[in-house]
LOPAPA-495426 format. One line per 3 residues: their letters; for each residue x, y, z of N, C-alpha, C. Coordinates in Angstrom, 1 decimal. Layout:
BEGIN
a	X/Y/Z/X/Y/Z/X/Y/Z; ...
//
This chain:
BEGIN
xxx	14.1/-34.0/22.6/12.7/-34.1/22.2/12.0/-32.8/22.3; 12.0/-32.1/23.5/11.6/-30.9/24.0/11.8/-30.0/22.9; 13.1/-29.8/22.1/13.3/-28.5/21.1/13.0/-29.0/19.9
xxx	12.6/-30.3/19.7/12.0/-30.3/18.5/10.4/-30.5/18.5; 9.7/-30.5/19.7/8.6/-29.8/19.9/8.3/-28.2/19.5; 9.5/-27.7/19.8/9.1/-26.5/20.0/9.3/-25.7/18.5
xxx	10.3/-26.1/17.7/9.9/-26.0/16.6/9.1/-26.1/15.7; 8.2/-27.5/16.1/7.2/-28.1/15.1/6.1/-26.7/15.2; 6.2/-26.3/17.0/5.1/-25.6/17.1/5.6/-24.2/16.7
xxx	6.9/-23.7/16.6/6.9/-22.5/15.7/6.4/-22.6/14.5; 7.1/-23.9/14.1/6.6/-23.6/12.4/5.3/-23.6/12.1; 4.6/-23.8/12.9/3.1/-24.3/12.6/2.6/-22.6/13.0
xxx	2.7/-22.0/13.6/2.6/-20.7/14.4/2.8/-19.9/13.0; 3.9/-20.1/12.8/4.6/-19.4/11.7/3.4/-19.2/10.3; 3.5/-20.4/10.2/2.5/-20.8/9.0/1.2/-20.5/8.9
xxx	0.7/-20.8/10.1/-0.7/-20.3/10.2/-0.7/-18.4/10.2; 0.0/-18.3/10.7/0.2/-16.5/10.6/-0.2/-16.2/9.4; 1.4/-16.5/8.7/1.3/-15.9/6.9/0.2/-16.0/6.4
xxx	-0.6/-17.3/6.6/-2.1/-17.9/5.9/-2.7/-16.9/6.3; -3.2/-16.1/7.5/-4.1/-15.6/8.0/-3.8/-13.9/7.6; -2.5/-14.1/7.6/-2.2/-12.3/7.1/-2.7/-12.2/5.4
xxx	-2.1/-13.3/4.7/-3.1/-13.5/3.2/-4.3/-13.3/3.2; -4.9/-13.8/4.0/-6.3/-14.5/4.0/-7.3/-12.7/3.9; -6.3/-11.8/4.7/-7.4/-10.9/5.6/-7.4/-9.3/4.4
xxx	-8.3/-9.0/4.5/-8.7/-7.9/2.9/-7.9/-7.0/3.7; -7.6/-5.9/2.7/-7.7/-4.9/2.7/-8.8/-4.1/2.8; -8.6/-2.8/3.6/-10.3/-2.4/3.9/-10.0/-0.3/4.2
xxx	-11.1/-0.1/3.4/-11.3/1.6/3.6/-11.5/1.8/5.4; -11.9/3.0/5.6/-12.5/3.6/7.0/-14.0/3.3/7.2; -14.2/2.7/6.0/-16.4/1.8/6.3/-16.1/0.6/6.2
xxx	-15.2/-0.3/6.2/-15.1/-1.5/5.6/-14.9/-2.5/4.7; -15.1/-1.3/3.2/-15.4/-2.2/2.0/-13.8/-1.7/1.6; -13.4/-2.5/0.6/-12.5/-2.5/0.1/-12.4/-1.3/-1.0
xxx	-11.7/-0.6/-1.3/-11.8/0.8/-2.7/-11.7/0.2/-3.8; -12.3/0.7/-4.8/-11.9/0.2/-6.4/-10.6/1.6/-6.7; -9.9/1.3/-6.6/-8.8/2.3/-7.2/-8.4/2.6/-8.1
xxx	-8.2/3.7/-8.9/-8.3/3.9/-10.5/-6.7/3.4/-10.7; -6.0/3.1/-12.0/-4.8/3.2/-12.0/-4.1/4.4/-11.9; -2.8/4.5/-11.3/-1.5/4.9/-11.4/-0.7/5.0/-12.4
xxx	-0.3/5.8/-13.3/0.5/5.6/-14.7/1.8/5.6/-13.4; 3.4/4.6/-14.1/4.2/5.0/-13.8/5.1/6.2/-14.4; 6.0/7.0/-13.5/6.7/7.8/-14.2/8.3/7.9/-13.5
xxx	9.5/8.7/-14.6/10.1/8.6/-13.8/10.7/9.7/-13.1; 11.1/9.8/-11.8/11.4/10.4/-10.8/12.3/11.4/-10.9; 13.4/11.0/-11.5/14.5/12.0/-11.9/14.0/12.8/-13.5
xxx	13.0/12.4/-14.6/12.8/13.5/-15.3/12.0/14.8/-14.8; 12.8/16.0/-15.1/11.8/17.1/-14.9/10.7/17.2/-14.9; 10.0/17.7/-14.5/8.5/17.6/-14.5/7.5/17.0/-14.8
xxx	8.3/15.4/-14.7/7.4/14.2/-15.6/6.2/14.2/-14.2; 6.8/14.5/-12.9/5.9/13.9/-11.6/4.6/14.8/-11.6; 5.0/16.3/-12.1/4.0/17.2/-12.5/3.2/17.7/-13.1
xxx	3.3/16.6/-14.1/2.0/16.6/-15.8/0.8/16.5/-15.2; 0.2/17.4/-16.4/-1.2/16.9/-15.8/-1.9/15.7/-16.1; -1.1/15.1/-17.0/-1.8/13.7/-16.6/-1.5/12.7/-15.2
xxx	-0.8/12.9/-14.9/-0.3/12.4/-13.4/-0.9/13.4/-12.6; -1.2/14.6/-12.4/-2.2/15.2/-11.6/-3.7/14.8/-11.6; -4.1/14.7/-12.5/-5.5/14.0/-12.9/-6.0/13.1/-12.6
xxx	-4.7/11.5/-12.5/-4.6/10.6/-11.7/-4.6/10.5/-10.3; -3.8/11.6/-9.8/-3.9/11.9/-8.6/-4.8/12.1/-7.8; -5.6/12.7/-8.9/-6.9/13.5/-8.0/-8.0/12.4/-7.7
xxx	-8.1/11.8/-9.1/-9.2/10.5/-9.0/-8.6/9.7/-8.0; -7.4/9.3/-7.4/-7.1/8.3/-6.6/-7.8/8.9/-5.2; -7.5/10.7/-4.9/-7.9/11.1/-3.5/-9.2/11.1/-3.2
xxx	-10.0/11.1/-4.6/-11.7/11.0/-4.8/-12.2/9.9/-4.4; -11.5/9.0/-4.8/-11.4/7.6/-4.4/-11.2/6.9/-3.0; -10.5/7.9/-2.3/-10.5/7.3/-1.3/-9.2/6.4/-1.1
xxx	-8.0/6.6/-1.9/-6.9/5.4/-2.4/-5.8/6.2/-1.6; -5.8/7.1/-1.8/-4.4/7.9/-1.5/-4.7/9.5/-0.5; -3.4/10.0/0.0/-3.9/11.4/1.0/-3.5/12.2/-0.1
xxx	-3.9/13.6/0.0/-4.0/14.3/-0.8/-2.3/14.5/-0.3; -1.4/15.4/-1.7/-0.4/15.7/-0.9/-0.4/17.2/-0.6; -1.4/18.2/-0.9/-1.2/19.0/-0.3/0.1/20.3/-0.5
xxx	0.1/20.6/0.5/1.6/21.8/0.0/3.3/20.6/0.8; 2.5/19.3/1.0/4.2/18.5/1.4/5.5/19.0/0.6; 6.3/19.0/1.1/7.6/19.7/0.8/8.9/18.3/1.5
xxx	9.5/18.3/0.1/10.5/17.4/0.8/11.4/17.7/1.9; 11.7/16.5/3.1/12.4/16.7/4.0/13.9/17.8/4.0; 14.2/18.6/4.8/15.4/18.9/4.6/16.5/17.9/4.9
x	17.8/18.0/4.0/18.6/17.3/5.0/19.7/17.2/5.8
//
């Protein structure tokens, strides 16, 4: 009887969690939530598709926005 107490009360634990992690906004560094411009997708392996200026443009409105960190001079990892 004991371990199926203890389950009832995981699952209940469980569930109320997930609800409450749904439940809870996302939020800037003042509290309001960002309106974020879109993201064109592109892909990764064509040459300088990541580079265009339309995907820089985007970029920029997202870091104006408050959406994204600038990247700056980042440089991929060595390996």
């Amino acid at each position: 009887m004991t371990g199926r107490r203890s389950l009832v009360g995981l699952t209940c634990a469980l569930v109320l969690g997930a609800l409450l992690g749904l439940a809870a906004p996302g939020c800037g560094d003042n509290g309001q939530t960002p309106s974020c411009p879109p993201l064109s997708l592109y892909d990764i392996n064509a040459a300088g598709e990541a580079n265009s200026p339309k995907v820089a443009a985007e970029r920029a409105a997202a870091v104006d926005a408050g959406c994204m960190t600038d990247l700056g001079d980042a440089q991929p990892a060595a390996p």
